[in-house]
C-alpha positions in Angstrom: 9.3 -40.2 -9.1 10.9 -38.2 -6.8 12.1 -41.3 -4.3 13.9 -42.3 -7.9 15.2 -38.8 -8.8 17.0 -38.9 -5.2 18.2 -42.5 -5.8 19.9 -40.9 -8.9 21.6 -38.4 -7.4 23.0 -40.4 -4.2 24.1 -43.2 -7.6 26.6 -40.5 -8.1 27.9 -40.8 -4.4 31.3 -42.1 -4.9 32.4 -39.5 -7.1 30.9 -36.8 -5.3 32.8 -38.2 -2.2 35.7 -38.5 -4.3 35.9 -35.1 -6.1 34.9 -33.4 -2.7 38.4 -35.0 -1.0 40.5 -33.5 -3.7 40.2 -30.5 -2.3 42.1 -30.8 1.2 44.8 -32.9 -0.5 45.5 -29.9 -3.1 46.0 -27.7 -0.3 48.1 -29.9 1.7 50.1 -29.8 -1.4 50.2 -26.0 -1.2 51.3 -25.9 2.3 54.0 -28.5 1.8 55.4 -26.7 -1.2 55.5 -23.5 0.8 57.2 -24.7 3.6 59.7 -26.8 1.8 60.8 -23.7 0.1 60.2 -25.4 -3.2 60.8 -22.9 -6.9 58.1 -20.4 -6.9 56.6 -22.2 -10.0 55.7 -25.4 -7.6 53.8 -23.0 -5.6 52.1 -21.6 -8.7 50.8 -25.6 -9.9 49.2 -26.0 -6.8 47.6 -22.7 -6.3 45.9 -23.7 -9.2 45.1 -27.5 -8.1 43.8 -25.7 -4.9 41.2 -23.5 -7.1 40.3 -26.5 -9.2 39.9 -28.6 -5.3 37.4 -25.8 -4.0 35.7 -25.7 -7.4 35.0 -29.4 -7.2 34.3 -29.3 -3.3 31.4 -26.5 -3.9 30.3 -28.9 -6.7 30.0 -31.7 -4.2 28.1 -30.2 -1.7 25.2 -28.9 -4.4 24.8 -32.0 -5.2 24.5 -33.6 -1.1 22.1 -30.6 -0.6 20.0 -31.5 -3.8 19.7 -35.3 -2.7 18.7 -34.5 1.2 16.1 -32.2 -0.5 14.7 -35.1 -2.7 15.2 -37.6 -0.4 13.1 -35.0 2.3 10.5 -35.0 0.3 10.2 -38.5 -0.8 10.1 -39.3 3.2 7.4 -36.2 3.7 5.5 -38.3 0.6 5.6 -41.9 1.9 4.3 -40.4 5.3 1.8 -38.6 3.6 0.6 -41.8 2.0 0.8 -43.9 4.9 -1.3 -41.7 7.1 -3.6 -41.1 4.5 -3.4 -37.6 5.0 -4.9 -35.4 1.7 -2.7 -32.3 2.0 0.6 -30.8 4.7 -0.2 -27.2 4.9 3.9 -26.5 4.9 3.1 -22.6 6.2 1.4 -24.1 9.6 4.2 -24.2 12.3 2.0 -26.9 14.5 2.4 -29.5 11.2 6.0 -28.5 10.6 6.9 -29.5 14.6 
């Protein structure tokens, strides 16, 4: 369940990927507007493309942090199985090294 769970989210790649760009490009925008000297309403439209960018870059780094979790513990899991081992006593330093 979980090895599928993490194969859901990393499905969703592409988009993550792609929302996560946006971000830099809006900001580019901002900087270019600035130093072109462009009308001060320019500069106001991608202010707020640069707010939308960092919303969708925070977004996409949730959901990279929630895969590597699942896809930690689907690795931990198959190992477990593998090496027949019963239980992982997470709190023990010696197991976690």
């Amino acid at each position: 369940g979980i090895a599928i769970a993490a194969v859901g989210m990393l499905s969703t790649l592409g988009v993550t990927l792609a929302t996560d760009a946006y971000g830099p490009i809006a900001d580019n925008a901002g900087g270019i507007a600035e130093m072109a000297e462009l009308d001060e309403r320019v500069r106001e439209t991608t202010d707020a493309l640069d707010a939308l960018g960092n919303t969708t870059a925070a977004t996409g780094k949730g959901f990279a942090i929630g895969s590597a979790v699942l896809t930690s513990l689907s690795l931990l899991s198959a190992f477990k199985e593998n090496a027949q081992i019963e239980s992982v006593d997470l709190s023990d330093a010696y197991v976690m090294s």
